[in-house]
C-alpha positions in Angstrom: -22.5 12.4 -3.5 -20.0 13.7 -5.7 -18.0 15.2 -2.8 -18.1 11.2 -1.7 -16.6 9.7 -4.9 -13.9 12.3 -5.1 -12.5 11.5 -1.6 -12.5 7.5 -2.4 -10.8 8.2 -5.4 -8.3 10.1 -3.8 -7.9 7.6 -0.7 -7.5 5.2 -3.8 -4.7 6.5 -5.6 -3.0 7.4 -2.2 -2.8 4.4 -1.2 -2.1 2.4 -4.1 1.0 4.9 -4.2 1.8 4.3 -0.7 1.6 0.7 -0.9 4.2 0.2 -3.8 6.3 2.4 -2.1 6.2 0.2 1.1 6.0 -3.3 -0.9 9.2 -2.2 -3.0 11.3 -1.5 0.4 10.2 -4.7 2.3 12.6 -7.2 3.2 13.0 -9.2 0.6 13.0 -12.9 1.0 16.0 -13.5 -1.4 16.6 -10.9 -4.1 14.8 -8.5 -5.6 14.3 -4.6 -6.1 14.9 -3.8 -2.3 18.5 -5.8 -3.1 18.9 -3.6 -6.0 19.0 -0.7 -4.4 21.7 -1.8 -1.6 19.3 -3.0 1.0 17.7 -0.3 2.1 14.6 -1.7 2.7 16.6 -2.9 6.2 17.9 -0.5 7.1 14.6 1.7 6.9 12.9 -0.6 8.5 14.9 -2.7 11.0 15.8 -6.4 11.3 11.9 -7.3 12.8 9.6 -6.5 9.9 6.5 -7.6 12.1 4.7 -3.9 12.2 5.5 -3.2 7.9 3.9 -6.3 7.3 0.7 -5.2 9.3 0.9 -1.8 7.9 0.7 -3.7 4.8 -1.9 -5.4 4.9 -4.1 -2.4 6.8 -3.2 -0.5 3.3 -4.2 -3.1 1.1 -7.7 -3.3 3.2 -8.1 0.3 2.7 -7.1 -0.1 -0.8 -9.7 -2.7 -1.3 -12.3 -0.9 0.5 -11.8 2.2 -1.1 -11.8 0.0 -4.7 -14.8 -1.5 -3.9 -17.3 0.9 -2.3 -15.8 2.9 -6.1 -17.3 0.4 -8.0 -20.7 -0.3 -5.4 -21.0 3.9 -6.1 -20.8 3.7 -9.5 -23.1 1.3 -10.2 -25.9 2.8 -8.2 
């Protein structure tokens, strides 16, 4: 069990790194960080941002997964 909660909390923190890496270089919809630094959220990840949104949202379920079945574990 402990072996368990060690690997969500890792998968936790990954993630939540990971995802305010990507949200920080998204296309931004009219100023912003990704502005501040010159843009280079478009150039990293091209003019169609269709497939960083998904990957977005697939980290922020994994985020929330991870965040909850934490919380569901420590309670029991």
């Amino acid at each position: 069990m402990a072996l368990i909660k060690v690997l969500l909390w890792l998968l936790f923190f990954f993630s939540s790194f990971i995802m305010i890496i990507v949200i920080l270089l998204q296309e931004p919809k009219g100023g912003g960080l990704a502005e501040a630094f010159g843009g280079m959220g478009a150039q990293t990840f091209g003019v169609k941002s269709g497939g960083i949104n998904k990957f977005t949202m697939s980290l922020f379920a994994v985020f929330l997964a991870s965040a909850t079945l934490i919380t569901i574990l420590r309670w029991s």
